[in-house]
C-alpha positions as CSV (number, residue, x, y, z in Angstrom):
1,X,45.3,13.2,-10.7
2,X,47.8,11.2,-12.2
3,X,51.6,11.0,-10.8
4,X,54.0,12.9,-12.8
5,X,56.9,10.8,-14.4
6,X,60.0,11.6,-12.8
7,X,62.4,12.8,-15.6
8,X,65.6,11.3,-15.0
9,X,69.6,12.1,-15.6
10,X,69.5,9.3,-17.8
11,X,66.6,10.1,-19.3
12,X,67.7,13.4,-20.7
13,X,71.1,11.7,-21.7
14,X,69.0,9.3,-23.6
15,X,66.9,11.6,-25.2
16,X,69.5,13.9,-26.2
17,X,71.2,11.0,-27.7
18,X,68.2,9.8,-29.7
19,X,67.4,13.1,-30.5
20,X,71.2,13.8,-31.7
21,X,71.0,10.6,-33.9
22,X,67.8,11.7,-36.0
23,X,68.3,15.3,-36.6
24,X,71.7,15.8,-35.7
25,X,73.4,18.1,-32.8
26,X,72.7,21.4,-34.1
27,X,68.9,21.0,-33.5
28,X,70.1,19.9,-29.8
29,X,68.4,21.9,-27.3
30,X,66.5,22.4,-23.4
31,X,63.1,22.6,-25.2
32,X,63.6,19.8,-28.1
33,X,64.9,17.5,-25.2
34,X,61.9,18.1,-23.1
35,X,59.3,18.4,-26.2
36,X,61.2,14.8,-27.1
37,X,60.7,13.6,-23.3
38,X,56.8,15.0,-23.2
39,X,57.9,17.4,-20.3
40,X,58.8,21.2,-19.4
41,X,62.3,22.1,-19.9
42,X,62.4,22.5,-15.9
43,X,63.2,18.8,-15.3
44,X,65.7,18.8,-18.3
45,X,67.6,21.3,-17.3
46,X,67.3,20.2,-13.0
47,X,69.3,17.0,-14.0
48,X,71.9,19.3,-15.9
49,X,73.5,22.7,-15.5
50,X,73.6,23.0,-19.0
51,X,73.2,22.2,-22.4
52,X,76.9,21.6,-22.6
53,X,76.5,18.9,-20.2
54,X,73.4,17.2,-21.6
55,X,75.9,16.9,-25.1
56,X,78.9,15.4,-23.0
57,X,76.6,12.6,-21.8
58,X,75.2,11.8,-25.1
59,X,78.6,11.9,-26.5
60,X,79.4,9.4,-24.3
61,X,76.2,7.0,-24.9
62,X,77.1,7.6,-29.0
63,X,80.4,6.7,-28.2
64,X,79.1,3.2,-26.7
65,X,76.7,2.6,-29.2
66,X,79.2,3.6,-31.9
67,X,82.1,0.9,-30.3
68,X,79.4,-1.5,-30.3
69,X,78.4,-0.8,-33.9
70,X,81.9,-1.2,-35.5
71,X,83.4,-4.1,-33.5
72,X,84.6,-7.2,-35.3
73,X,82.1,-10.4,-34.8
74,X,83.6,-13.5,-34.7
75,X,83.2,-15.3,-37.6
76,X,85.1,-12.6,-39.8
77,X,87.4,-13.7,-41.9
78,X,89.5,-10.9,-41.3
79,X,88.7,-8.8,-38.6
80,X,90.3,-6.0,-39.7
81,X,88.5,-5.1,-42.9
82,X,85.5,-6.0,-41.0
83,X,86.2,-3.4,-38.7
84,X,86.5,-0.7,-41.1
85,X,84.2,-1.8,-42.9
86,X,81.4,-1.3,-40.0
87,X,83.5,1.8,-39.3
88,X,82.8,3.1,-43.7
89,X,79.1,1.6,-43.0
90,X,78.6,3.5,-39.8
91,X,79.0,6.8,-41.7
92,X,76.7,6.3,-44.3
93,X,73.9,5.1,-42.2
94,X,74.5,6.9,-38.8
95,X,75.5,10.3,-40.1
96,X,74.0,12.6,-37.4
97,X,75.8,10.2,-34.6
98,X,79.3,10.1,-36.8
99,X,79.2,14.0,-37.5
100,X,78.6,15.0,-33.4
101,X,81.8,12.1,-32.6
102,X,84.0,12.6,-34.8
103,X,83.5,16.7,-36.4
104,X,82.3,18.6,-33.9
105,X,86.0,18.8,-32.3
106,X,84.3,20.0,-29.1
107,X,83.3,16.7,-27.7
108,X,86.1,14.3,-29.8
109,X,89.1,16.0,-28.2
110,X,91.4,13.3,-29.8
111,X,94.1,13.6,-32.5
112,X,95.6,10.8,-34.2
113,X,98.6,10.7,-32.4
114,X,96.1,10.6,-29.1
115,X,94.3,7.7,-31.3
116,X,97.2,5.4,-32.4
117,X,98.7,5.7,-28.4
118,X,95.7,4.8,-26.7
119,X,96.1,1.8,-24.3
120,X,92.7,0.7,-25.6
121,X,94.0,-0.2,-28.4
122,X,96.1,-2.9,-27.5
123,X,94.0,-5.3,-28.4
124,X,93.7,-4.4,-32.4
125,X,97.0,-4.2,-32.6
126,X,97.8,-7.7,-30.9
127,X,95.5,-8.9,-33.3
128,X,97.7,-7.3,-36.1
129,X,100.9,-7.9,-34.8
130,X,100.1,-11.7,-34.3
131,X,98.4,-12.0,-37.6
132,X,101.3,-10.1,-39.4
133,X,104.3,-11.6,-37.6
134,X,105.5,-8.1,-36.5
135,X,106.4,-5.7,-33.9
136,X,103.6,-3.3,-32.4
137,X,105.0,-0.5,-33.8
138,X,104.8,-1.8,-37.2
139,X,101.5,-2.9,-36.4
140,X,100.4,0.9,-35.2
141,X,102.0,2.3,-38.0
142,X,99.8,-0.1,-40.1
143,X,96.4,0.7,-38.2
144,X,97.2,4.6,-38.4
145,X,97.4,4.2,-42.4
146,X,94.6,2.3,-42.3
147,X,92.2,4.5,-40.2
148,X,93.3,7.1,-41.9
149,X,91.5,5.7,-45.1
150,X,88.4,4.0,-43.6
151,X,87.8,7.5,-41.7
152,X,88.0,9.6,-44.8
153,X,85.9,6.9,-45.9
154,X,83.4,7.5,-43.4
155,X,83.8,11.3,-43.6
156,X,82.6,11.2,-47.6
157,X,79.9,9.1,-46.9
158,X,78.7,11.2,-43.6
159,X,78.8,14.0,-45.5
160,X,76.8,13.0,-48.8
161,X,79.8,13.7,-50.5
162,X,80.1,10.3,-52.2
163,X,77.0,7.1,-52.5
164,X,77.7,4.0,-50.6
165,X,78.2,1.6,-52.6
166,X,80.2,-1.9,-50.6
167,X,81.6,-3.4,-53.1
168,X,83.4,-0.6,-54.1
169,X,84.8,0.1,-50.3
170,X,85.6,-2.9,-49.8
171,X,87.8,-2.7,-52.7
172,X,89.5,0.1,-51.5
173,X,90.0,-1.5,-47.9
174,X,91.4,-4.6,-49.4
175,X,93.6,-2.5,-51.8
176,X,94.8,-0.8,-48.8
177,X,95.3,-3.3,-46.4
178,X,96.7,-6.0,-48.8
179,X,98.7,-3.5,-50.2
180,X,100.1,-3.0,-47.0
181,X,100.7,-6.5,-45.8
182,X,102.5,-7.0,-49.0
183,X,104.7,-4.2,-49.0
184,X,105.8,-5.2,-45.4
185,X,105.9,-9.1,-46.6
186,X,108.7,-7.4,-49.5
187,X,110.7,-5.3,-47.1
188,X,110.9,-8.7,-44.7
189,X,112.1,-10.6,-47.8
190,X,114.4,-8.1,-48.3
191,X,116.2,-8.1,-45.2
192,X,116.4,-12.2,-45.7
193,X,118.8,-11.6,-49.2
């Protein structure tokens, strides 16, 4: 007889995540977890009290890969747009995983204002601030307009509710975002009459 394969916590994390990025939470359940791991849903549901749980950790392993997904690398020009732009890119070709982060509300649990004081991201918006000669709260003001754009963005694109095509966002990121830097450029030269 042949051991059993010992379904682990992770395991069922993992499967619920991969499960969750091909047909999308709503199909997320004990028995498509275990028909996905090749087991009952007794082990599934040993490593977890419930379904509820299973989700929490596979928000968290979306969240990872999702971080991962969107960072800057280091040859961009401008990391910035390049991070929206793997933020606009990430809805349109991950839109199961972008859907259960960011519209499910039960797992996101963070408003804007939550998003824009978040200590991790201090690091975006040294990058700003350096890059733009200007105070962090300029610079957060600046990344909330910004997000605000590439999520909606993202959202459409998520949602079928507009085709990809880059050229066209990145248009609209530079608009944006050059718009922006010029605008604040004009109010500095103001101040200097």
């Amino acid at each position: 007889m042949a051991p059993k394969i010992k379904i682990t916590k992770e395991m069922v994390a993992q499967a619920a995540f991969e499960l969750i990025r091909a047909v999308g939470h709503e199909a997320l359940n004990a028995r498509s977890i275990a028909e996905h791991l090749g087991c009952s849903t007794q082990p599934v549901l040993y490593n977890f009290k419930t379904v509820d749980e299973i989700r929490a950790a596979a928000y968290e392993i979306a969240d990872d890969f999702h971080t991962a997904y969107i960072k800057p690398k280091e040859m961009d020009e401008n990391p910035m747009l390049a991070l929206g732009m793997n933020y606009v890119r990430f809805g349109h070709e991950e839109k199961n995983l972008f859907r259960f982060l960011f519209q499910t509300n039960k797992f996101g649990g963070m408003d804007v204002a939550a998003l824009i004081s978040d200590p991790n991201l201090s690091g975006v918006l040294d990058v700003i601030a350096g890059g733009l000669q200007c105070s962090e709260d300029t610079a957060r003001e600046m990344f909330l307009t910004f997000f605000c754009v590439v999520h909606g963005l993202a959202s459409l694109l998520a949602n079928n509710a507009m085709d990809f095509d880059e050229k066209k966002c990145v248009k609209m990121l530079e608009n944006v975002f050059f718009g922006m830097t010029a605008f604040r450029k004009g109010k500095a030269d103001e101040k200097t009459l």
